[in-house]
C-alpha positions as CSV (number, residue, x, y, z in Angstrom):
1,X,28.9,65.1,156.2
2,X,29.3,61.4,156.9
3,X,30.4,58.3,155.5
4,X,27.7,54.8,155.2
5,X,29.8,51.8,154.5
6,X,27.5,49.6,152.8
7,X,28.7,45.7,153.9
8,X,27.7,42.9,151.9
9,X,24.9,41.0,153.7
10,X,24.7,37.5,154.4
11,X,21.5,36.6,152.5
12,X,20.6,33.7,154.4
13,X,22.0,31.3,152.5
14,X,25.3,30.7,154.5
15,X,27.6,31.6,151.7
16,X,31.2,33.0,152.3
17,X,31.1,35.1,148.9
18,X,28.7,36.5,146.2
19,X,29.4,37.7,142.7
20,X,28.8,41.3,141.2
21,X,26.5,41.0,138.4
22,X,25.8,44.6,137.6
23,X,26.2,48.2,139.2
24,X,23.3,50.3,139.3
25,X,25.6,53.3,140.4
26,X,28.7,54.4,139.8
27,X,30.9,56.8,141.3
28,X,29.3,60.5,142.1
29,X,25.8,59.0,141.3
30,X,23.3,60.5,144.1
31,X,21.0,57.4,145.5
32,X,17.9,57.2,147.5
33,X,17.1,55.7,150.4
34,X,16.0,51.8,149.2
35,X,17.5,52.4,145.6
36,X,19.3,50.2,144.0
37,X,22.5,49.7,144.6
38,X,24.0,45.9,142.4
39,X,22.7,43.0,141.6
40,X,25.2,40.1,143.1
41,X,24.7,36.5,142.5
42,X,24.9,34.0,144.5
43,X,24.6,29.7,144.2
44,X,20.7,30.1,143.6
45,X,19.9,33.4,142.9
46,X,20.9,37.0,141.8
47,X,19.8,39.5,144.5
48,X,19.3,43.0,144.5
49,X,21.3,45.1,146.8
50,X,19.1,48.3,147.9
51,X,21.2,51.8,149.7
52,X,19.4,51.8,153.4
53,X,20.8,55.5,153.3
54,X,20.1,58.2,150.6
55,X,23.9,60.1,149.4
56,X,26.1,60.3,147.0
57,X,28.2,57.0,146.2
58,X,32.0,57.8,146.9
59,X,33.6,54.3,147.2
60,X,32.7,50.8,145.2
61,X,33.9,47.6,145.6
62,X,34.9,46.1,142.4
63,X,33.7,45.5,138.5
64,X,31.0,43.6,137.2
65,X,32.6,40.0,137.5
66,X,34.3,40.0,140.7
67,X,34.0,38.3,143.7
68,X,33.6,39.8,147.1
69,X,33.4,38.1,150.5
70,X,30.2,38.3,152.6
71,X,30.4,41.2,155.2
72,X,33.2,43.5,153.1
73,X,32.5,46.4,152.0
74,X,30.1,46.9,148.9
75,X,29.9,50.3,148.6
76,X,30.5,53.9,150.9
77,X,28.3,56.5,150.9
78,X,28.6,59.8,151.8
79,X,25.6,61.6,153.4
80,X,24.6,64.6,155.4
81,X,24.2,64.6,158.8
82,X,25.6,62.9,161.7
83,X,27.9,59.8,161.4
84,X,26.1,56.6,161.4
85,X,27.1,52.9,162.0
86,X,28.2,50.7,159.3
87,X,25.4,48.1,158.9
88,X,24.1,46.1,155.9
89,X,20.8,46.6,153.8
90,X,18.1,44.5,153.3
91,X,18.7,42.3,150.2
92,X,15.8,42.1,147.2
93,X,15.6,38.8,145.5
94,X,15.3,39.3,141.7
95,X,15.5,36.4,139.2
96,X,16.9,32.9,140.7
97,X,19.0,31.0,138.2
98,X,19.7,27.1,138.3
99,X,22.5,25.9,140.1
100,X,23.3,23.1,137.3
101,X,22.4,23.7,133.7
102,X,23.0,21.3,130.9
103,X,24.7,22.2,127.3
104,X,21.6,21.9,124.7
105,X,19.1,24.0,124.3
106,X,15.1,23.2,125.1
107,X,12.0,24.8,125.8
108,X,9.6,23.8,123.2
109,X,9.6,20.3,122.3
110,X,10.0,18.7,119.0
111,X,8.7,20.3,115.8
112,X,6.3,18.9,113.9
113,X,8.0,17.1,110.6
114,X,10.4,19.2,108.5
115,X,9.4,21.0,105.3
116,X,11.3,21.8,102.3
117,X,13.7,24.4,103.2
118,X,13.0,28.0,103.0
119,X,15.3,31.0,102.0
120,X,17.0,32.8,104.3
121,X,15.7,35.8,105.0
122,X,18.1,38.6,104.7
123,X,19.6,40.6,107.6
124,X,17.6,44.1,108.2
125,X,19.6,47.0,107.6
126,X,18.8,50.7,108.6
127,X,19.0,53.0,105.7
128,X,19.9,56.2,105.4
129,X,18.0,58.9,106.5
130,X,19.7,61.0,104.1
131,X,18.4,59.5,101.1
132,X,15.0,60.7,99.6
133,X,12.2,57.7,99.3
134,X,8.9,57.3,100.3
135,X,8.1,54.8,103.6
136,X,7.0,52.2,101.4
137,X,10.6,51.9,99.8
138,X,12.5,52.5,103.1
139,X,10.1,50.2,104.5
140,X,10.8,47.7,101.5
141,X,15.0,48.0,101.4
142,X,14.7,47.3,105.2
143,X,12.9,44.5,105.1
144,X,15.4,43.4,102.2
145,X,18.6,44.4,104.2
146,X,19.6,47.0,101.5
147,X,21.5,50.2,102.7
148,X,19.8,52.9,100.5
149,X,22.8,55.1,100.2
150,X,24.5,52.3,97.9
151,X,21.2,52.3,96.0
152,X,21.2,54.6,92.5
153,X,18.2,57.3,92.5
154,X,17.0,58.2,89.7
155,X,17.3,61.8,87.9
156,X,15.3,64.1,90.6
157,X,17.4,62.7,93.4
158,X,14.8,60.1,94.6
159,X,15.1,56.2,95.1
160,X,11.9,54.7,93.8
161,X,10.7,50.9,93.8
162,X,12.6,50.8,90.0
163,X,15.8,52.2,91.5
164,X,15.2,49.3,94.0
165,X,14.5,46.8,91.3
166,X,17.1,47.4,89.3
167,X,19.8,47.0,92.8
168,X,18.4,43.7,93.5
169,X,18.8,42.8,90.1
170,X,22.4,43.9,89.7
171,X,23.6,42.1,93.0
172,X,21.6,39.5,92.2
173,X,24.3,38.0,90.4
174,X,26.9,38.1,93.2
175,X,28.2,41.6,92.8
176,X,26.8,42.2,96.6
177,X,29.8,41.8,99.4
178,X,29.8,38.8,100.8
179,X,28.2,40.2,104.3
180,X,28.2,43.3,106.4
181,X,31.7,43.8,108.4
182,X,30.4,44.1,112.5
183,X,33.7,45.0,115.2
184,X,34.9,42.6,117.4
185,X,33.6,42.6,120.7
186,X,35.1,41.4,124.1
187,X,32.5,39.9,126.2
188,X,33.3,39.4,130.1
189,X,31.9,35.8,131.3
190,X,30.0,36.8,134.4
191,X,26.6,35.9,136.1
192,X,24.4,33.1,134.8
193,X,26.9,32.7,131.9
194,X,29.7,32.4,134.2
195,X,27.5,29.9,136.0
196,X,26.6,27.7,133.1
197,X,30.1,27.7,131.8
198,X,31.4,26.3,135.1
199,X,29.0,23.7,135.7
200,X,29.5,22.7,132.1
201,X,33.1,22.4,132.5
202,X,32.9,20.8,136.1
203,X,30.1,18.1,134.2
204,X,32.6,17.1,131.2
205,X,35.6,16.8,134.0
206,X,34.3,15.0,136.1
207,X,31.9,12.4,134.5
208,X,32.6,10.0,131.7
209,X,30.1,10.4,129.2
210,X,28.8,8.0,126.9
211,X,26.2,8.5,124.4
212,X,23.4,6.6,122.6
213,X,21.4,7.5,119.6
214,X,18.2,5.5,118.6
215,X,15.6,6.1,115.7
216,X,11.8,6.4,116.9
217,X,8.8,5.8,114.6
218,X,6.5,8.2,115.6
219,X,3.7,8.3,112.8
220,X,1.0,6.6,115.4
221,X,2.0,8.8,118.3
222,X,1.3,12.2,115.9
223,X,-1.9,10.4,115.1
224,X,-3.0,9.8,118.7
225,X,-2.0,13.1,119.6
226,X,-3.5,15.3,116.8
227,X,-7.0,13.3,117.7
228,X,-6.4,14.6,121.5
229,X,-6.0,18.3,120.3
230,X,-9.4,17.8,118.1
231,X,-11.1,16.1,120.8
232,X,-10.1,17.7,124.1
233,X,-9.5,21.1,122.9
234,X,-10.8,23.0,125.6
235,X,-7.8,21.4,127.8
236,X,-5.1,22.8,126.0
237,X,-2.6,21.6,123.7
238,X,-0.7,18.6,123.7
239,X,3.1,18.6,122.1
240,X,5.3,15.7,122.1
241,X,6.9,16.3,125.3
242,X,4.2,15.3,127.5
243,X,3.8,12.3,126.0
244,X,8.1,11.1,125.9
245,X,7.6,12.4,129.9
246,X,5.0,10.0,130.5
247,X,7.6,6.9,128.6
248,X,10.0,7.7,130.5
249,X,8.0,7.9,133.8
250,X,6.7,4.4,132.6
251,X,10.0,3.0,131.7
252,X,11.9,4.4,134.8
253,X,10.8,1.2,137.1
254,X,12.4,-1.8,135.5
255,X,15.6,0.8,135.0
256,X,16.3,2.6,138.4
257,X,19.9,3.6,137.5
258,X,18.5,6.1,135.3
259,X,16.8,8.2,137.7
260,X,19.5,8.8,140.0
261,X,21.9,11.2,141.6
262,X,25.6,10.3,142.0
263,X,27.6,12.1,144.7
264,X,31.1,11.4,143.7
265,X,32.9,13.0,147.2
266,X,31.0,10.8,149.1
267,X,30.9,7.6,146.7
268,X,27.4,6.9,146.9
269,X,24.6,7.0,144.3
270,X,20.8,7.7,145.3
271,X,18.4,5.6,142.7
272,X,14.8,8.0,143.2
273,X,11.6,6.5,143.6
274,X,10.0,9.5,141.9
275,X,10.5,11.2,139.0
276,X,11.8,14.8,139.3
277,X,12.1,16.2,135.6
278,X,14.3,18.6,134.7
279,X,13.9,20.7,131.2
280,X,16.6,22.3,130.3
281,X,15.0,25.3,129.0
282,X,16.2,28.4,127.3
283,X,15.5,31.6,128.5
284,X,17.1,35.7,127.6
285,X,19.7,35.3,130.1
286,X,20.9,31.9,129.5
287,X,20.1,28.4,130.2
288,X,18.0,27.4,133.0
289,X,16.6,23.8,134.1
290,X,13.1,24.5,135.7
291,X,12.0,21.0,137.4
292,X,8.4,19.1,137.2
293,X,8.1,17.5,140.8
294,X,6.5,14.0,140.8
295,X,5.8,13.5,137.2
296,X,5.0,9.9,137.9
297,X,1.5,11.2,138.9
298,X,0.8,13.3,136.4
299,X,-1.1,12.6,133.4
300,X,-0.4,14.1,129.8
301,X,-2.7,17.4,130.1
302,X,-1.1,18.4,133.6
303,X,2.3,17.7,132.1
304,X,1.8,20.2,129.2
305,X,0.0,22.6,131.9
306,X,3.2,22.3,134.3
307,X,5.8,22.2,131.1
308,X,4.3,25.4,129.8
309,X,3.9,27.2,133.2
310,X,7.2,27.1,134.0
311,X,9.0,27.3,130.8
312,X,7.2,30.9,130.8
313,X,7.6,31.4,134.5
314,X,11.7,31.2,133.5
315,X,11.9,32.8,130.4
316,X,9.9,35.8,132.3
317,X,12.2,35.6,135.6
318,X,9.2,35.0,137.8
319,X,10.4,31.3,138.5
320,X,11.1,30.6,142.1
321,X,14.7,29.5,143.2
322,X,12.9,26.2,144.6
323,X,11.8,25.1,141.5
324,X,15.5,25.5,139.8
325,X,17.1,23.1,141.6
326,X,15.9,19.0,142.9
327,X,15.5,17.4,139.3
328,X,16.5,13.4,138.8
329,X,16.4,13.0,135.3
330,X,16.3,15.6,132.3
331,X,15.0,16.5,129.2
332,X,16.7,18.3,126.6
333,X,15.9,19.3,123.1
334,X,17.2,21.8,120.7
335,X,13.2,22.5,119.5
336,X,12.6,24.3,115.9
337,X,16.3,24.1,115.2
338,X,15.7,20.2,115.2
339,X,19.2,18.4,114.5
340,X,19.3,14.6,113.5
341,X,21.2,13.5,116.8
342,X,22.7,15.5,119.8
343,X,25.1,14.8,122.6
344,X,24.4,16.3,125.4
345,X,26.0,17.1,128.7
346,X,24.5,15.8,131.7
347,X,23.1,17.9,134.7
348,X,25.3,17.1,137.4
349,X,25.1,15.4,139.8
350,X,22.2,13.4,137.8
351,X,23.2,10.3,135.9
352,X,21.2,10.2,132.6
353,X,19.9,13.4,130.1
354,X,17.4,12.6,127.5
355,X,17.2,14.3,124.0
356,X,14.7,14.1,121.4
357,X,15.4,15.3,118.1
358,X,13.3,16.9,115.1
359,X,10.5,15.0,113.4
360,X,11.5,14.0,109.8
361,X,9.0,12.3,106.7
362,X,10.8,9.4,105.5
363,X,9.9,6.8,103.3
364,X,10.3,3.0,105.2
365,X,9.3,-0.5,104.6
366,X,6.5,-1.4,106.8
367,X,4.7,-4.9,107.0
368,X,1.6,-4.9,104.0
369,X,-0.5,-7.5,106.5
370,X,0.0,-10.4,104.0
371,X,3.3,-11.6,105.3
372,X,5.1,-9.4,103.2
373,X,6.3,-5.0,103.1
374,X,5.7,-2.1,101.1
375,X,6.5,1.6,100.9
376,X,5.4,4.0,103.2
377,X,5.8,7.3,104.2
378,X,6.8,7.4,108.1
379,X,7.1,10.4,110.8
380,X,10.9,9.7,112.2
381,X,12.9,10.7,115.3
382,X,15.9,10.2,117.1
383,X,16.5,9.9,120.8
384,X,19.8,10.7,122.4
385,X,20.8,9.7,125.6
386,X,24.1,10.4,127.2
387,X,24.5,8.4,130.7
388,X,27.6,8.8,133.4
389,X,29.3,5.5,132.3
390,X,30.6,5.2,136.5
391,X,26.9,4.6,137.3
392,X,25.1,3.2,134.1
393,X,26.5,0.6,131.7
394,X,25.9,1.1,128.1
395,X,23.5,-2.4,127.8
396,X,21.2,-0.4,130.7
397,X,21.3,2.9,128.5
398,X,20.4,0.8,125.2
399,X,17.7,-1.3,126.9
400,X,16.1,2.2,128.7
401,X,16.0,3.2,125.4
402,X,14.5,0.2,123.6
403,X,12.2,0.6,126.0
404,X,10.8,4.1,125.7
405,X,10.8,3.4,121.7
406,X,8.5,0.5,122.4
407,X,6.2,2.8,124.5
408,X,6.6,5.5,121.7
409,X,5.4,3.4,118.7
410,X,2.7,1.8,120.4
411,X,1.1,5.0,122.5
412,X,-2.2,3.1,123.1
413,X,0.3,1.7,126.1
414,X,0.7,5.4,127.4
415,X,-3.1,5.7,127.7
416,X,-3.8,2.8,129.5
């Protein structure tokens, strides 16, 4: 018998230290030869360590969470046979993660205009396999949240759709607790999470923010683009964000301060010629900002293409680490949860992040054509921008975003 010492490779990237995300072994666990051994992350991605030697795992370097330097030891492995050298393993890439990720939440863009608000629907609940009832009730109490062991049967032992009745109607009238009691859990911040949290707290330390909010009418623009769907529906669909992309792309010009990069160490900020655009995007193991190179020269049906492609590409862990990182200006939006105005935290080291907010039906005085007004009903949205007040003043903020509203209610201008 032998011992492998497993060292940490330097996985090209020049780093001097990696993070463990998760074990795949643990002590006593037998491994193959190219099994997996951790996942560690590094600045761009999380990588997938594979065992080089098949044995039992004796030795391991630390806890999901930690820190370990490149070339120590990962893990030791004891084999059969003769002694061999201590030599790293080739390294797997798995799914790449963004090196800056900003505070709201987007993938989809706005929703179309608010409805009445429904009932919430209750929380499932799993009922007891102890009570007697058919799969139609069980099916029915679970889809209702109802335990069926607090549910009364009736006189042969069995809960029927009455029984079931005759519950709701009782707790109906508040009698039900409040809500079900769930235990506390303690949740170690590591990997992506870890990530976002630091660049989050690195964003709001380190850059003043300053926030603008302005209201959109967007009736024409849901015109225009329902009549592109209809028409041009072979080329996909078309949401809103293709068309606030192409605004901003429009806008950018006359308002270069908004499409930069500041690098505070070295005092110097870079105003981009094109426009790199970030979405902050949500995906199952946090927040990632996915970026659409040169959206300048794109026009709205290769924008919802691109915006789709890689809002599935990160949600699905198939996005490639080069398309995580470069953006110059991003777009944020909390989607179906709407929210009448947001706040967001830039992406450092941009300058500027842009957030559109739900779509709401409002009544509004509009011009009649005879020199007077009347009452209308009007498709509404807000825009929030939040700017690093060392590189944009607030009159450049307010004037980008005059600007975008005036290519958003007029979006004739956008085809053009």
């Amino acid at each position: 018998m032998s011992r492998f010492t497993f060292r940490l490779p330097d996985i090209g990237e020049g780093i001097a230290e990696a993070e463990i995300v998760a074990w795949h072994v643990k002590i006593g666990d037998m491994v193959a030869e190219d099994g997996p051994l951790a996942d560690v992350m590094t600045d761009k991605a999380t990588v997938e360590m594979e065992s080089p030697v098949s044995g039992r795992v004796v030795e391991m370097a630390g806890e999901p969470g930690d820190r370990i330097a490149i070339g120590s030891a990962l893990v030791v492995i004891e084999t059969d046979g003769e002694a061999v050298e201590e030599a790293p393993a080739p390294a797997k890439a798995a799914v790449p993660v963004p090196i800056q990720a900003p505070e709201p939440v987007i993938a989809a863009p706005p929703p179309a205009p608010v409805a009445a608000p429904t009932p919430a629907a209750a929380t499932p609940a799993a009922p007891s396999a102890r009570v007697l009832a058919s799969p139609a009730v069980r099916a029915r109490a679970h889809d209702l949240g109802i335990d069926l062991a607090k549910v009364q049967p009736g006189p042969e032992g069995r809960v029927r759709h009455g029984d079931l009745d005759q519950f709701i109607a009782y707790n109906a009238g508040g009698f039900a607790p409040a809500g079900a009691k769930r235990g506390d859990e303690t949740i170690k911040v590591i990997g992506l999470r870890r990530r976002i949290a630091e660049n989050m707290a690195a964003s709001k330390r380190n850059i003043p923010h300053f926030s603008y909010v302005e209201e959109f009418d967007v009736t024409e623009l849901e015109r225009v683009r329902a009549e592109l769907n209809v028409a041009h529906a072979g080329r996909g669909k078309l949401t809103l964000l293709p068309f606030m992309i192409t605004a901003i792309c429009r806008a950018i010009p006359d308002f270069p301060m908004i499409n930069a990069r500041y690098d505070d160490e070295a005092n110097v900020v870079t105003r981009y010629g094109a426009v790199h655009m970030g979405l902050a995007t949500q995906t199952p193991g946090g927040l990632m900002v996915p970026v659409i190179r040169d959206a300048q020269d794109r026009n709205l049906w290769q924008l919802a293409r691109e915006i789709g492609r890689l809002a599935d590409a990160a949600r699905t862990g198939s996005i490639a680490a080069s398309e995580l990182s470069g953006s110059t200006l991003t777009v944020t939006s909390l989607g179906p949860l709407g929210g009448v105005a947001t706040t967001p935290v830039i992406n450092r080291p941009e300058v500027a992040i842009i957030g559109p907010n739900r779509i709401i039906e409002r009544p509004m005085f509009v011009p009649d054509g005879h020199g007077g007004e009347r009452l209308a009903k009007r498709k509404l949205m807000n825009l929030s921008i939040s700017c690093d007040h060392r590189v944009v003043d607030g009159w450049d903020a307010a004037s980008f975003v005059q600007a975008l509203r005036k290519l958003i209610e007029a979006p004739s201008l956008l085809l053009v």
